[in-house]
N, CA, C and O atoms as a DFTB+ gen file, in Angstrom:
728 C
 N C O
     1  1     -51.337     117.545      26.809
     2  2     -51.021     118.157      28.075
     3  2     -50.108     117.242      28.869
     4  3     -50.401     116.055      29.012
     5  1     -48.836     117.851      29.468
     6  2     -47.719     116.834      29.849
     7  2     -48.683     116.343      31.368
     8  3     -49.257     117.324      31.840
     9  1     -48.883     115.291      32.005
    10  2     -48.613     114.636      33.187
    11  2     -47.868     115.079      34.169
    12  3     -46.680     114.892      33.905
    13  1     -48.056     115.652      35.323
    14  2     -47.172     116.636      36.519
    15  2     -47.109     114.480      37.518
    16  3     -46.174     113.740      37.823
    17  1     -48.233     114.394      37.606
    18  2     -48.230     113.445      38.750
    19  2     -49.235     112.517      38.216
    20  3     -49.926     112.722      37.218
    21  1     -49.265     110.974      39.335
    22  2     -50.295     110.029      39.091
    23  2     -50.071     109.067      39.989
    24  3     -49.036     108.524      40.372
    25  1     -51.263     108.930      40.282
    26  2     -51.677     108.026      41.341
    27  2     -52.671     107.221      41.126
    28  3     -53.820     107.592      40.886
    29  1     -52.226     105.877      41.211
    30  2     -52.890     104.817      41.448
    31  2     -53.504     103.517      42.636
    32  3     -52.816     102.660      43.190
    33  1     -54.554     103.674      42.727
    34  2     -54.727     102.585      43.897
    35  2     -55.635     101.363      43.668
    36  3     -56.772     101.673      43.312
    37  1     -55.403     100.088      43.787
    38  2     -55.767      98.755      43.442
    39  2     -56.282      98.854      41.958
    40  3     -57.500      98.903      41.789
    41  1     -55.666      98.877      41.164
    42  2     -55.601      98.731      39.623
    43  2     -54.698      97.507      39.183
    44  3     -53.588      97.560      39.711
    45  1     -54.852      96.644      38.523
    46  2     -54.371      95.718      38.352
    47  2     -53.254      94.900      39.574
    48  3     -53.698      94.323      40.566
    49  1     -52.112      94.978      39.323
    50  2     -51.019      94.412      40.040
    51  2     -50.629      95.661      41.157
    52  3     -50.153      95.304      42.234
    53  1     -50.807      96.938      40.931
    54  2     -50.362      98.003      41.323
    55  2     -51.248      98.590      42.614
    56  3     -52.281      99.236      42.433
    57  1     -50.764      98.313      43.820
    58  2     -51.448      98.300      45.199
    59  2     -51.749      99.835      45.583
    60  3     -52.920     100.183      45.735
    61  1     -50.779     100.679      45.728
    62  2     -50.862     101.921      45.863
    63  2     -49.561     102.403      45.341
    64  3     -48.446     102.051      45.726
    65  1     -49.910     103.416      44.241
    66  2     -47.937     104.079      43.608
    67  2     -48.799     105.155      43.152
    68  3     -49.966     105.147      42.760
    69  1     -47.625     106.430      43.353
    70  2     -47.891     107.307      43.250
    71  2     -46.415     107.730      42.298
    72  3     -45.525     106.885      42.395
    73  1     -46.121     108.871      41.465
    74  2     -45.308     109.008      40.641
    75  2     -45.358     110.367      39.941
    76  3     -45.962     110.768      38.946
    77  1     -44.610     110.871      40.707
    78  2     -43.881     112.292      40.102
    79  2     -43.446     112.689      38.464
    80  3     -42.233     112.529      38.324
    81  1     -44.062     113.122      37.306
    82  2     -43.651     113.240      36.147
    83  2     -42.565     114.289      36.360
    84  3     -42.697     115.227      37.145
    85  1     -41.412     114.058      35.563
    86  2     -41.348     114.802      34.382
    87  2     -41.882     115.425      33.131
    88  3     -42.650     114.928      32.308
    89  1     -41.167     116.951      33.150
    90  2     -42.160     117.587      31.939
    91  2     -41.448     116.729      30.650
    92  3     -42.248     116.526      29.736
    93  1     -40.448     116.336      30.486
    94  2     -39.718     115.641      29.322
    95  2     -40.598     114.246      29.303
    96  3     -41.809     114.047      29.400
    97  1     -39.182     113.143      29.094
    98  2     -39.588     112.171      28.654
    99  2     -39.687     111.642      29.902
   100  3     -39.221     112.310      30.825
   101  1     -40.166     110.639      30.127
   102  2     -40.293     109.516      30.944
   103  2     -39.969     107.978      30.980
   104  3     -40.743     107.258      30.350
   105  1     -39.030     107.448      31.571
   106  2     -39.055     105.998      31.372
   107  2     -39.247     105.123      32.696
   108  3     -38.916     105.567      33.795
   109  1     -39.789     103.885      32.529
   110  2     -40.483     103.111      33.273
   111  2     -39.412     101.715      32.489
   112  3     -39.291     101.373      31.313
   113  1     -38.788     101.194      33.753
   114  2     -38.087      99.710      34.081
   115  2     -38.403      99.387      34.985
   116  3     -38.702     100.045      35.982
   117  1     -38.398      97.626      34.711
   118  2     -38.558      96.994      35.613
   119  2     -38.475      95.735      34.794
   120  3     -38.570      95.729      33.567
   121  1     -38.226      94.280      35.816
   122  2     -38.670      93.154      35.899
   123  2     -39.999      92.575      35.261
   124  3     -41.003      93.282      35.342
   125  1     -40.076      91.455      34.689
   126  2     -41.552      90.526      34.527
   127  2     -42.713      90.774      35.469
   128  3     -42.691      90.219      36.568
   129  1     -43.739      91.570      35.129
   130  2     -44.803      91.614      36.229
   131  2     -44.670      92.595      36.955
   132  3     -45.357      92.723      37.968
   133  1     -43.639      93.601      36.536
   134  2     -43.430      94.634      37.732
   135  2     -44.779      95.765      37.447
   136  3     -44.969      96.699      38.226
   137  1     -45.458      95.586      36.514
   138  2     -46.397      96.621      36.625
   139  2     -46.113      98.237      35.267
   140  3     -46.538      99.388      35.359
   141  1     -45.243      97.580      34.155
   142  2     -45.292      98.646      33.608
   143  2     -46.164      99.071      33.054
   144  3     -46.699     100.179      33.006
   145  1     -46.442      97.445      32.273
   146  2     -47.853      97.880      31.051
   147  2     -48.989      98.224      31.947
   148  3     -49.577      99.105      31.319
   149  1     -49.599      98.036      33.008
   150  2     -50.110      98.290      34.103
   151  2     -49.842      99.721      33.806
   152  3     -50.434     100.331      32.916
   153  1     -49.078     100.157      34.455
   154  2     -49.013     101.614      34.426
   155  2     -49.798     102.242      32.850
   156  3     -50.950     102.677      32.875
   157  1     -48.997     102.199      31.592
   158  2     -49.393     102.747      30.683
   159  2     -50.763     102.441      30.538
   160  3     -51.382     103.395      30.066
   161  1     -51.405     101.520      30.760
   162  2     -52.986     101.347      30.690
   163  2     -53.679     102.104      31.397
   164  3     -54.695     102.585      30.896
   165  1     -53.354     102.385      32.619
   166  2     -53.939     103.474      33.756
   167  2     -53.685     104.550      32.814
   168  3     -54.790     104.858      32.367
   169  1     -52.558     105.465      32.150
   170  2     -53.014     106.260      31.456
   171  2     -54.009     106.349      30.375
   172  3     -54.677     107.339      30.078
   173  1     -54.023     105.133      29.799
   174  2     -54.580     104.773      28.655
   175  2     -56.249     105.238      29.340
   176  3     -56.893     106.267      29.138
   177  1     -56.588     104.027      30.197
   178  2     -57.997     104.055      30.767
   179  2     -58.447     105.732      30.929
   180  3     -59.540     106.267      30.743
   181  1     -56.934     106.394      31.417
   182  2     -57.818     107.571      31.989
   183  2     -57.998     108.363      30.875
   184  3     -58.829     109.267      30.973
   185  1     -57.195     108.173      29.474
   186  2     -57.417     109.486      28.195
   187  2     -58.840     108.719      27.396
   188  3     -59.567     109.356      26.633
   189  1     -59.014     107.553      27.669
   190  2     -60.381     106.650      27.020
   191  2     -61.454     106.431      27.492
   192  3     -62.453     106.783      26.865
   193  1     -61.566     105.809      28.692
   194  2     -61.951     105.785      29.555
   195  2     -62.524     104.281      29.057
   196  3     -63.641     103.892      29.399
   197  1     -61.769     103.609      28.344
   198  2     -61.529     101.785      28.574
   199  2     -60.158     101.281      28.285
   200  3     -59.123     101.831      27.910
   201  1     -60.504      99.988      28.597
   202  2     -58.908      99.814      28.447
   203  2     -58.360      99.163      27.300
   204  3     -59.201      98.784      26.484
   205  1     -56.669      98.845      26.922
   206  2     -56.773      97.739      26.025
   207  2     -56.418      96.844      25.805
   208  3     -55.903      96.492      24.743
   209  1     -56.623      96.146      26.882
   210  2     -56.575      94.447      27.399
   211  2     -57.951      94.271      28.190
   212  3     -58.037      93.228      28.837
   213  1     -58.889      95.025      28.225
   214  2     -59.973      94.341      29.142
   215  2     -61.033      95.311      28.775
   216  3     -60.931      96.537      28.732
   217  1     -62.458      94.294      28.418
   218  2     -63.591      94.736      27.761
   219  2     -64.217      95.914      28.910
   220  3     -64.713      97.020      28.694
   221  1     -63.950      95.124      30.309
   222  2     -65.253      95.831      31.077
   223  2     -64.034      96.482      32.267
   224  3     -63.321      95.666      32.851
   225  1     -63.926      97.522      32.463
   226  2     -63.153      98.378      33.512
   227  2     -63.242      97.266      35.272
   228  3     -62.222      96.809      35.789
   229  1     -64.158      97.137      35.652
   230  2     -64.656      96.226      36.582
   231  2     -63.566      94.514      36.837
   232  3     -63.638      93.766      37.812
   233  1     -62.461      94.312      35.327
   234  2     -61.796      93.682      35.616
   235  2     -60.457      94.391      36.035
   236  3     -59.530      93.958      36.720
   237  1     -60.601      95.421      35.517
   238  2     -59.197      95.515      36.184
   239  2     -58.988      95.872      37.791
   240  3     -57.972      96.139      38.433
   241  1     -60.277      95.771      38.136
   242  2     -59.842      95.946      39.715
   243  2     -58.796      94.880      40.574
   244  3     -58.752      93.684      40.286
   245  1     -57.964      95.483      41.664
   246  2     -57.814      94.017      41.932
   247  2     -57.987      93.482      43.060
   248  3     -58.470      93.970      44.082
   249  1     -57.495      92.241      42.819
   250  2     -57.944      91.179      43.382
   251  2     -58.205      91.721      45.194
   252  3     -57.585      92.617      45.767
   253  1     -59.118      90.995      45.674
   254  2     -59.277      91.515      47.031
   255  2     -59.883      93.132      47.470
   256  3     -60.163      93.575      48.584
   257  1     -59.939      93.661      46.366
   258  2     -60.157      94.951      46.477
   259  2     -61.893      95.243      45.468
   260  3     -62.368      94.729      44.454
   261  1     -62.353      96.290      46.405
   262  2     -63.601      96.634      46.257
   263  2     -63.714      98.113      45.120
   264  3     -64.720      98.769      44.848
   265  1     -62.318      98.295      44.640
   266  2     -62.443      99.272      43.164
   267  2     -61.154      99.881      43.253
   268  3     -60.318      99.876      44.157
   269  1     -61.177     100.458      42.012
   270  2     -59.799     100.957      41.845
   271  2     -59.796     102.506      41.752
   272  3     -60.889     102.976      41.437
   273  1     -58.829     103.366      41.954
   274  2     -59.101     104.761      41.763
   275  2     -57.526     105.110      41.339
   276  3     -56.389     104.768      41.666
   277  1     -58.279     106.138      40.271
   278  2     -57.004     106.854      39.504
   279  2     -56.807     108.486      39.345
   280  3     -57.778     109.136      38.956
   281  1     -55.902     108.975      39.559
   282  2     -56.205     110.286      39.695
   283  2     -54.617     110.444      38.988
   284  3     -53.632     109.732      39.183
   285  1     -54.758     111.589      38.145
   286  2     -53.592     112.247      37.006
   287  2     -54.174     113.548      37.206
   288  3     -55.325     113.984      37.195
   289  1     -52.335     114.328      37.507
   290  2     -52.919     116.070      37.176
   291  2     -51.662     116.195      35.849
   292  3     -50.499     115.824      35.691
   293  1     -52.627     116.894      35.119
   294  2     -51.659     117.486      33.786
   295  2     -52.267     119.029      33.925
   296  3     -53.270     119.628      34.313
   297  1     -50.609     119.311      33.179
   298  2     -50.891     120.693      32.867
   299  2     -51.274     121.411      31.478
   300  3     -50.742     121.112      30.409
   301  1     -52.218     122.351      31.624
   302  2     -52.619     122.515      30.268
   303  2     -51.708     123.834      30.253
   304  3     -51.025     124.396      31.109
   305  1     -52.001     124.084      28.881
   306  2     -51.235     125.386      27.888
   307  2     -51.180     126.899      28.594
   308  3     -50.427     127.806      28.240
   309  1     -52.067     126.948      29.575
   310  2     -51.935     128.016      30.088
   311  2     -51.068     127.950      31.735
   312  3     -51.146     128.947      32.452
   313  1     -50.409     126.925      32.135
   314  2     -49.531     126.422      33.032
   315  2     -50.620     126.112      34.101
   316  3     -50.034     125.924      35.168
   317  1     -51.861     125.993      34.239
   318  2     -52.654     125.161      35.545
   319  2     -52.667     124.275      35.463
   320  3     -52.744     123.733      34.360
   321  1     -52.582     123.442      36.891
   322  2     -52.619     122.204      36.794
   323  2     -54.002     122.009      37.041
   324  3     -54.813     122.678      37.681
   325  1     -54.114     120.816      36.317
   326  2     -55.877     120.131      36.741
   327  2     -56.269     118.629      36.675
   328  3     -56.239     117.884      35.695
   329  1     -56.736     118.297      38.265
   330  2     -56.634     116.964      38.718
   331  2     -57.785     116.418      37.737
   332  3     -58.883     116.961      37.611
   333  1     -57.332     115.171      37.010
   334  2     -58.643     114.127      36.545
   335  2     -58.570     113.215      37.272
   336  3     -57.600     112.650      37.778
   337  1     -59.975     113.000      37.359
   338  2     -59.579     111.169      38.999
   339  2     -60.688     110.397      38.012
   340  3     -60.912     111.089      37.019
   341  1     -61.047     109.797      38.018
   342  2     -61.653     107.806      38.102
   343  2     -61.710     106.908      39.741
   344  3     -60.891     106.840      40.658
   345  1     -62.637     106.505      39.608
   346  2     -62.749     105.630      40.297
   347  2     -64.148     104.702      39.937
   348  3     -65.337     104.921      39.703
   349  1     -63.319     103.638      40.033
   350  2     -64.705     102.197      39.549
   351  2     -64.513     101.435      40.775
   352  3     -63.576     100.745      41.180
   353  1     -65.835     101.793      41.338
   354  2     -66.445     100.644      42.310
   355  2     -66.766      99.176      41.704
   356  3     -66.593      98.700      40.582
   357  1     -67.273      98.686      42.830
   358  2     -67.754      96.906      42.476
   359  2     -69.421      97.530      41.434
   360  3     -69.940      96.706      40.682
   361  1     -69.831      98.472      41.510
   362  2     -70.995      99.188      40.357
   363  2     -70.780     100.385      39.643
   364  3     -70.928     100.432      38.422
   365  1     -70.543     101.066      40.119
   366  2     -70.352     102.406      39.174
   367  2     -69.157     102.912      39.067
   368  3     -68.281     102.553      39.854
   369  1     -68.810     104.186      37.704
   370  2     -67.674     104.131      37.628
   371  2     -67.697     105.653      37.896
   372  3     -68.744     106.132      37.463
   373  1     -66.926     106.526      38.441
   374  2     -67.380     107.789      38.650
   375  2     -65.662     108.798      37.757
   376  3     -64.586     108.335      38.136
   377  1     -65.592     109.785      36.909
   378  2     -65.231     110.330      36.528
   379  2     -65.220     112.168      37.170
   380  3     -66.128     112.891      37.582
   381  1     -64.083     112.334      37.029
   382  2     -64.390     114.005      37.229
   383  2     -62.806     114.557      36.847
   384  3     -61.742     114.046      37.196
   385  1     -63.024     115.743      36.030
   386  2     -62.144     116.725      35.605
   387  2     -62.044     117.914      36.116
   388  3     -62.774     118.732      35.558
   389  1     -61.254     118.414      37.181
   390  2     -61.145     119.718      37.826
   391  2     -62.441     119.737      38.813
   392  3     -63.200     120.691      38.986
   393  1     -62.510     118.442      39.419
   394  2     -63.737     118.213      40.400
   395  2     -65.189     118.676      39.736
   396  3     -66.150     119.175      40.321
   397  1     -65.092     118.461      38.800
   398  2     -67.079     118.394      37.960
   399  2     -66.860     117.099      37.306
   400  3     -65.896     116.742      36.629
   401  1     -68.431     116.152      37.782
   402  2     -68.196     115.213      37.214
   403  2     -68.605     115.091      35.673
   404  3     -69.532     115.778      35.242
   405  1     -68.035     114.374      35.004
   406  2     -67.907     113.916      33.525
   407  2     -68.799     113.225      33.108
   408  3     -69.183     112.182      33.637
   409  1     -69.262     113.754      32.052
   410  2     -70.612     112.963      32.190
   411  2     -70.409     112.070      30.505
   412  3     -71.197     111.168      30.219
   413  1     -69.529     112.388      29.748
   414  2     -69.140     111.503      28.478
   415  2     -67.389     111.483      28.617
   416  3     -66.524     112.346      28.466
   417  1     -67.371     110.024      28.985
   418  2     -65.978     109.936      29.044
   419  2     -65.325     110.479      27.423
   420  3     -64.146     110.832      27.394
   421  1     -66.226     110.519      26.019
   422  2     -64.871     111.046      25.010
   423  2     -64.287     112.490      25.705
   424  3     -63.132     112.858      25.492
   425  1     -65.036     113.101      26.384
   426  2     -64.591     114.391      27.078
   427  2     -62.648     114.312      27.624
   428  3     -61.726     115.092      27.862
   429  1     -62.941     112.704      27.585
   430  2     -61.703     112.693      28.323
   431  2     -60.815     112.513      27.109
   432  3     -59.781     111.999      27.535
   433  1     -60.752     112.640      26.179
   434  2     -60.175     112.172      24.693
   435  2     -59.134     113.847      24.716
   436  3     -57.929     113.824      24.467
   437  1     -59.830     115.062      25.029
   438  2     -59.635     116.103      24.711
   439  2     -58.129     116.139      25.776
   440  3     -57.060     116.446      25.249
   441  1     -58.168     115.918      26.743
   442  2     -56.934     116.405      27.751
   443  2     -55.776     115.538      27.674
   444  3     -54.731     116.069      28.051
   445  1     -55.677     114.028      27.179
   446  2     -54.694     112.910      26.963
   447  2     -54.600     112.889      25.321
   448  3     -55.704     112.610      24.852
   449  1     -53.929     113.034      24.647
   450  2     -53.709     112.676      23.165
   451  2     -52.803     111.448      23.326
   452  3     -51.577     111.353      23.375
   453  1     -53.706     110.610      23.387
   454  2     -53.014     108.756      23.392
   455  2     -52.894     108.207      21.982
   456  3     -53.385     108.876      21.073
   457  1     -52.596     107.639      21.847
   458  2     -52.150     106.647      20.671
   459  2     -51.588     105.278      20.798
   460  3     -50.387     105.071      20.623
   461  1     -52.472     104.295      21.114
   462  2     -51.595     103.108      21.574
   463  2     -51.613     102.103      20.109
   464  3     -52.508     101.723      19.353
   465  1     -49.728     101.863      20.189
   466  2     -49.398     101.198      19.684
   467  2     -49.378      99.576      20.060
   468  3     -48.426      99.394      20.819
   469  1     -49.794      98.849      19.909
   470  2     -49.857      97.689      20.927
   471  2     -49.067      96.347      20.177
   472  3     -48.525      96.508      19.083
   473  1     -49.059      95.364      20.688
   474  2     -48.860      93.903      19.915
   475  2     -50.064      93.998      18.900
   476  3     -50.070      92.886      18.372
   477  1     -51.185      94.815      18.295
   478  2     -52.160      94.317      17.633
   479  2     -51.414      95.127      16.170
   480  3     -52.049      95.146      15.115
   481  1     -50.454      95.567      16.241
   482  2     -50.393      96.553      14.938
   483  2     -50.927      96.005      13.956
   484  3     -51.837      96.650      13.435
   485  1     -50.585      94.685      13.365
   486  2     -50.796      93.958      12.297
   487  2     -52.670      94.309      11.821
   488  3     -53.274      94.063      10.777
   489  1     -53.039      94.835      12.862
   490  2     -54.883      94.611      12.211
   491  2     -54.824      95.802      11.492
   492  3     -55.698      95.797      10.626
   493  1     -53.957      97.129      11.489
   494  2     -54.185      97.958      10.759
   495  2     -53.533      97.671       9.595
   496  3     -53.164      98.678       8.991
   497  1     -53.192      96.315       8.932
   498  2     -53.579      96.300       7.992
   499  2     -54.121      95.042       7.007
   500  3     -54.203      94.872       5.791
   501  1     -54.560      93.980       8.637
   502  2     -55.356      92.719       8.246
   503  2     -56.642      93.486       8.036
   504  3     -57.279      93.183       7.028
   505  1     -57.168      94.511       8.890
   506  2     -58.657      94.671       9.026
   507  2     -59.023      95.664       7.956
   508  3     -60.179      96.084       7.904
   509  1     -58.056      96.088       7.049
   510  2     -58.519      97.000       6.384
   511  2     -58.883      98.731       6.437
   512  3     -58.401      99.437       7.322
   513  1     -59.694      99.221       5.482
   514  2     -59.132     100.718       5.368
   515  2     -59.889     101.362       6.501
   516  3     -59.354     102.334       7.036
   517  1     -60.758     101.058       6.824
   518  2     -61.841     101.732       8.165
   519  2     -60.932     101.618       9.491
   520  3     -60.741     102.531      10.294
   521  1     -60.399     100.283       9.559
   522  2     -59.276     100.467      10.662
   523  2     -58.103     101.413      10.607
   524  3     -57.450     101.989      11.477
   525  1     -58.060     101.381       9.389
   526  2     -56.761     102.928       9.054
   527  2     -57.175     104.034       9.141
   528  3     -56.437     104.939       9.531
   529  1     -58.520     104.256       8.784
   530  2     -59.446     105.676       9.069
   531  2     -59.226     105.825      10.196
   532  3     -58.604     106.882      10.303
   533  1     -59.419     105.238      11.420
   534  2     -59.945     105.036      12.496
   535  2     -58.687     105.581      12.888
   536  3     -58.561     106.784      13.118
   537  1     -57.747     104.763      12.978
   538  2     -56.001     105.231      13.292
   539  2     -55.722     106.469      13.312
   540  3     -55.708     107.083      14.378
   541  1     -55.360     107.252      11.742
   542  2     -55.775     108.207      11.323
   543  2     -56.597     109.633      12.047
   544  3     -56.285     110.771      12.399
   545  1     -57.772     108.802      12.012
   546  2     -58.491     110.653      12.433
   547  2     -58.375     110.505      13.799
   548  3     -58.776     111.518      14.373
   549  1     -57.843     109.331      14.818
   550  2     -57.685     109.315      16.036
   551  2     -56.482     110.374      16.244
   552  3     -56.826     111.396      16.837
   553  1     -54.899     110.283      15.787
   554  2     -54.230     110.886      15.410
   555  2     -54.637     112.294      15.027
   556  3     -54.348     113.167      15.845
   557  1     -55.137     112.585      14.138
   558  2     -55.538     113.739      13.712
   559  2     -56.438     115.017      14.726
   560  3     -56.380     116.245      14.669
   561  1     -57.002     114.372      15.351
   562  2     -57.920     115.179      15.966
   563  2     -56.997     115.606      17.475
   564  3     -57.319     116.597      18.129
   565  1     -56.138     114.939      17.777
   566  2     -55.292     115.464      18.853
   567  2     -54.010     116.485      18.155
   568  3     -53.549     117.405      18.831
   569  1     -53.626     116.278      17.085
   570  2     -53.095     117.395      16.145
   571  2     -53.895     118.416      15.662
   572  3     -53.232     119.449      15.763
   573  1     -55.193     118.699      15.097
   574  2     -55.479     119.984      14.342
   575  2     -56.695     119.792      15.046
   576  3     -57.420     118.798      15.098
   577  1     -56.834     121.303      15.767
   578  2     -58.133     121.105      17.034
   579  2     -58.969     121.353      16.452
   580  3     -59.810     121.057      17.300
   581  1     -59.651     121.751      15.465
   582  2     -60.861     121.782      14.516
   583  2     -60.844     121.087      13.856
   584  3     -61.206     121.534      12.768
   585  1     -60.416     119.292      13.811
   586  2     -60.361     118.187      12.774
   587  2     -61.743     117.642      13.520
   588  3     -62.674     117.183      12.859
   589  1     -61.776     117.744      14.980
   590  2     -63.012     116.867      15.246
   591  2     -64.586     117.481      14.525
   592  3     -65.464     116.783      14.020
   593  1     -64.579     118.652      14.644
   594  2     -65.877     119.169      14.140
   595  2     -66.087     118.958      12.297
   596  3     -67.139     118.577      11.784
   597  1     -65.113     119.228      11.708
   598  2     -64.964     118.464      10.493
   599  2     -65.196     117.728       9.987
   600  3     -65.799     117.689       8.915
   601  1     -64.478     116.300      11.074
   602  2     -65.108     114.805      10.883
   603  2     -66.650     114.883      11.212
   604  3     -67.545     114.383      10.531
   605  1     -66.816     115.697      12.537
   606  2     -68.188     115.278      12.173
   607  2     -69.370     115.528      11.925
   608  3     -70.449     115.030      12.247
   609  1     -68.932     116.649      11.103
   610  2     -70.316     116.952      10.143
   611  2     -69.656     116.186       8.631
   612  3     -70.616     116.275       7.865
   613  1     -68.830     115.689       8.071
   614  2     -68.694     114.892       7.125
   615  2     -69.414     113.506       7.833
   616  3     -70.469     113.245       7.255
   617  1     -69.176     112.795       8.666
   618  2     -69.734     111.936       9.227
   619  2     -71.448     112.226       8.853
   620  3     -71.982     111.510       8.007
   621  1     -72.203     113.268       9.516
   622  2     -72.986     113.557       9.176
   623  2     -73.954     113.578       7.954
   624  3     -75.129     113.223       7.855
   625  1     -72.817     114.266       6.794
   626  2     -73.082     114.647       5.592
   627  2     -72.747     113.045       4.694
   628  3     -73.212     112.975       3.557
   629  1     -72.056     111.978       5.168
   630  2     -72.150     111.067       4.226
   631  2     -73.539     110.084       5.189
   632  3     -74.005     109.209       4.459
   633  1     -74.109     110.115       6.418
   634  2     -74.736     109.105       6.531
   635  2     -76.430     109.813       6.125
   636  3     -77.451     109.169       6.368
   637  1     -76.467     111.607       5.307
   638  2     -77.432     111.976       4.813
   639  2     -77.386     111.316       3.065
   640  3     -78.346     110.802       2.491
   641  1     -75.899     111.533       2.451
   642  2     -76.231     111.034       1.343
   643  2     -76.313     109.494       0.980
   644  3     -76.590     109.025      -0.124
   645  1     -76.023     108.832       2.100
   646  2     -76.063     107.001       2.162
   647  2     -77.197     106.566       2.324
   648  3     -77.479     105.377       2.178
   649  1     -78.460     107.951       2.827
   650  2     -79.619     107.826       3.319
   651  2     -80.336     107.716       1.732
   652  3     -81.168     106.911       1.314
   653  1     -79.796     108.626       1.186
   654  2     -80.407     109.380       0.061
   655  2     -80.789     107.766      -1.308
   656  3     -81.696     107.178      -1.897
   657  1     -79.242     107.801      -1.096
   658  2     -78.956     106.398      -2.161
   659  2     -79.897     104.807      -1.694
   660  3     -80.161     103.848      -2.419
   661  1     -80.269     105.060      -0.038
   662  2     -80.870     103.574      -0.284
   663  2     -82.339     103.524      -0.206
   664  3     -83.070     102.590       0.125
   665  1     -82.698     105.065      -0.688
   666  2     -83.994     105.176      -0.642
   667  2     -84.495     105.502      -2.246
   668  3     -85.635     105.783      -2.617
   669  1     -83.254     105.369      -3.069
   670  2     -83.419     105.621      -4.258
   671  2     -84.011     107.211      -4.446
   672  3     -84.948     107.494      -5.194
   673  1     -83.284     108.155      -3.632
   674  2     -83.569     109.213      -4.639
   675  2     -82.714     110.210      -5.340
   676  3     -81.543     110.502      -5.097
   677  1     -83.701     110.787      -6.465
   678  2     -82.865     110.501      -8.180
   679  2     -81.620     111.479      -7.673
   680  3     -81.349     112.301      -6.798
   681  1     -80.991     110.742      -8.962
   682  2     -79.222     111.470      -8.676
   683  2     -79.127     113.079      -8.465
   684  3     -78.247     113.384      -7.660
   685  1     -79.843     114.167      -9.014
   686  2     -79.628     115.047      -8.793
   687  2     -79.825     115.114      -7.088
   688  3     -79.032     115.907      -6.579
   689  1     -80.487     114.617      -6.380
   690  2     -80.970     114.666      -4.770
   691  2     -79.618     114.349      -4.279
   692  3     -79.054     115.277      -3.698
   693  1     -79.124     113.490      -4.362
   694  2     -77.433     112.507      -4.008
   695  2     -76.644     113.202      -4.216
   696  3     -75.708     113.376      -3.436
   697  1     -76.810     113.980      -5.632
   698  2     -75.449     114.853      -6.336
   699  2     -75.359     116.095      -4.937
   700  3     -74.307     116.544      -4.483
   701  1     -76.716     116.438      -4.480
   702  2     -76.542     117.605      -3.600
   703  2     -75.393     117.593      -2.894
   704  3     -74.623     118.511      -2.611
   705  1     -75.360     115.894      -2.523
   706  2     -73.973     115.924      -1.031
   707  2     -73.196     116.571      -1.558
   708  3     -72.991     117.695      -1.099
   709  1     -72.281     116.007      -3.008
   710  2     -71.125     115.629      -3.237
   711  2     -70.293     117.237      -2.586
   712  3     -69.293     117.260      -1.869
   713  1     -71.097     118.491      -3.116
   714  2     -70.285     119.516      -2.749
   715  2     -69.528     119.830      -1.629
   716  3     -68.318     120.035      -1.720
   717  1     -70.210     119.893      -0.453
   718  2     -69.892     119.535       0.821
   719  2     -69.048     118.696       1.391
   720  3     -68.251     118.972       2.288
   721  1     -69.295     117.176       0.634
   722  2     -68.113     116.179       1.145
   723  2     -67.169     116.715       0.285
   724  3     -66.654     117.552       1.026
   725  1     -66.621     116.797      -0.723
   726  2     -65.500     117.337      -1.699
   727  2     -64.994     118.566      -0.653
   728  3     -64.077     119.318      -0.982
C-alpha cells in the first residue's frame, strides 16, 4: 500500500517532520546526520513494529523527550486512506490502525511490505539456509496473499512430524506427514 503522508515526532534525530508522499517513487537527500536512515527506520518500525539498529523501541526515543510518535496514512487497493500511528512512551508502546488499537504488531506486517536490505547482507549467506528461508518467505508472503496460511500450517505440519521422530514413532506414523508437506 503506497504511503500518502508521515509524520514523525521525537524519533531519533528527527524533532518534528512531517512529509507529503508521492504515489511514485520517492527520494530522500541530504547531508551526514541529516536524518535519512532515520526516516526509513520510522517506516521500517511502523511495517514491524521493531527496529533495525535498536533491540528495544524505548531507544529510539529522543534525547530530552518523553516518547516518540509516528503516524503514516497509506492507501489501500480500494483508494481509502487509513491512518496507522505508534507511539512509545517512557513505558508503553501503543499501536492503532484506522483508530482500533492493535493488539499483535505482525498485524502490522500486512499493510507495509518492507524488505530491508541493510549493511548486514553478507549474513544471508554467512548464517546459512534458515536465514535464506527467512528472507524468502518474508518476501513471499507480501507477494502471494495466501503464502502466509501455507507457511503456516507447513510450519505446523513439520513441528507434528519432528514431534513424531523424537518420540520414536514407527515410520509408518512419520510417513503420515510426508503427504501433506510434499
Amino acid at each position: 500500500m503506497p504511503i500518502t503522508s508521515l509524520t514523525i515526532e521525537h524519533f531519533r534525530n528527527l524533532d518534528e517532520v512531517t512529509i507529503d508522499c508521492s504515489p511514485g517513487i520517492n527520494l530522500f537527500t541530504g547531508a551526514n546526520a541529516a536524518g535519512k536512515t532515520s526516516l526509513l527506520e520510522t517506516i521500517y518500525v511502523l511495517g514491524r513494529g521493531r527496529s533495525f539498529r535498536a533491540r528495544n523501541l524505548k531507544h529510539l526515543i529522543q534525547r530530552e523527550s518523553d516518547g516518540f510518535r509516528l503516524l503514516v496514512r497509506v492507501q489501500r487497493d480500494d483508494e481509502r486512506v487509513i491512518p496507522v500511528g505508534m507511539e512509545q512512551g517512557p513505558h508503553a508502546l501503543a499501536v492503532r490502525v484506522d483508530a482500533r488499537p492493535v493488539r499483535k504488531l505482525s498485524d502490522l506486517a500486512v499493510l507495509f511490505p518492507i524488505q530491508w536490505i541493510g549493511g548486514e547482507l553478507h549474513r544471508l549467506i554467512e548464517q546459512g539456509p534458515a536465514c535464506r528461508r527467512q528472507y524468502l518467505d518474508w518476501g513471499l508472503f507480501h507477494v502471494k496473499p495466501g503464502y502466509l496460511a501455507v507457511w503456516r500450517r507447513y510450519q505446523k505440519l513439520m513441528k507434528q512430524r519432528n514431534a513424531a521422530l523424537r518420540t520414536g514413532a514407527p515410520e509408518r506414523e512419520v510417513r503420515a506427514w510426508d503427504r501433506d508437506l510434499a
